[in-house]
C-alpha positions in Angstrom: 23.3 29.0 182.0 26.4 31.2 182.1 24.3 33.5 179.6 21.6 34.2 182.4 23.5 35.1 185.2 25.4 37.7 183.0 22.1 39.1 181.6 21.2 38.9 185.2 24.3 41.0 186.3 24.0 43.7 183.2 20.7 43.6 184.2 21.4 44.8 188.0 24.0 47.0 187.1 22.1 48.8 184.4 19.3 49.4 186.8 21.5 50.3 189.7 22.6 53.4 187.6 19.3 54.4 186.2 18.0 54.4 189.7 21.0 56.8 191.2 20.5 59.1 187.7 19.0 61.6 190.5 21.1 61.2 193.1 24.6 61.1 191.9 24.5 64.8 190.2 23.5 65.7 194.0 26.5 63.5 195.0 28.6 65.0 192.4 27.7 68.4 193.3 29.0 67.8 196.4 32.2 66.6 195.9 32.8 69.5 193.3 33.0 68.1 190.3 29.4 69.9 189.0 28.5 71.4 185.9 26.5 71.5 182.7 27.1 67.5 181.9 24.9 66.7 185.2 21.7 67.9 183.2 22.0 64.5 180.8 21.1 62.6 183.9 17.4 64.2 183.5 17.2 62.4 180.8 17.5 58.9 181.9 15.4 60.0 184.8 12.4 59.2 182.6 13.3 55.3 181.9 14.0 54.3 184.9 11.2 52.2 185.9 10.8 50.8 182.5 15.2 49.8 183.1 14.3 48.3 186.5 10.8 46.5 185.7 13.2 44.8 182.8 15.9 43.9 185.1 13.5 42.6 187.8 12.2 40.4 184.9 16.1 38.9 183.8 16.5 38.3 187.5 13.8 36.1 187.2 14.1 34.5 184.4 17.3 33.2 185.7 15.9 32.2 188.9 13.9 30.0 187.0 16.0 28.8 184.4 18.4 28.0 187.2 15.8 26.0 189.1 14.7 24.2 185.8 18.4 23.3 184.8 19.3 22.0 188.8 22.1 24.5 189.0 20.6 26.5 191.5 22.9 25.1 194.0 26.2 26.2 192.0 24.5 29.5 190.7 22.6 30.6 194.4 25.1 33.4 195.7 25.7 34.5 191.6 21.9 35.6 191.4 21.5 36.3 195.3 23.7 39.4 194.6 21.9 40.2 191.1 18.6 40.0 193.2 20.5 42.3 195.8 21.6 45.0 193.5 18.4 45.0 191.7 16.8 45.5 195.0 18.7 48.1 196.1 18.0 49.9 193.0 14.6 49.8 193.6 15.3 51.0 197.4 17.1 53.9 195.9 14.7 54.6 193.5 11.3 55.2 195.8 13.9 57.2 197.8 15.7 59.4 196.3 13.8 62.1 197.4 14.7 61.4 200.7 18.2 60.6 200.0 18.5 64.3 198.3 17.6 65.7 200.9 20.4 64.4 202.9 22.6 65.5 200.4 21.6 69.2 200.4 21.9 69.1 204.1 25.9 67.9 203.8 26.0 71.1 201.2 
């Protein structure tokens, strides 16, 4: 079961970063630390949903494999924050525009 819930988490954290690929250059940019590196966040830009429809997916399966086994109870917070950061890379995701914005107004 142990095997799940880390898939789960490499899952969430995977799609966590694929979803802030276009707002962390902006963040970056901010802070100073720009430059030409930034531009190889373009090209993640283009699997992120494919990254997060696969991590949804893991967070599922170990949902259910936890509900099969009857380790649900033990494992409930482990995937309640793999569900969480999935989420919010989904949140971030259909907002970034919005969230750039902000950004360019702190410039």
């Amino acid at each position: 079961m142990k095997k799940y819930v880390t898939l789960s988490y490499l899952g969430s954290v995977s799609a966590l970063g694929v979803a802030t690929c276009c707002v962390l250059p902006m963040a970056m940019m901010l802070l100073g630390l720009g430059g030409s590196w930034l531009a190889t966040f373009g090209k993640i830009a283009a699997a992120s949903y494919y990254v997060l429809a696969i991590s949804t997916a893991l967070v599922a399966v170990s949902w259910i494999v936890a509900h099969r086994n009857a380790t649900l109870a033990n494992l409930k917070c482990w995937l309640g924050g793999s569900t969480t950061i999935t989420a919010l890379g989904w949140v971030i995701l259909f907002n970034e525009a919005q969230i750039n914005d902000l950004l360019i107004i702190q410039m």
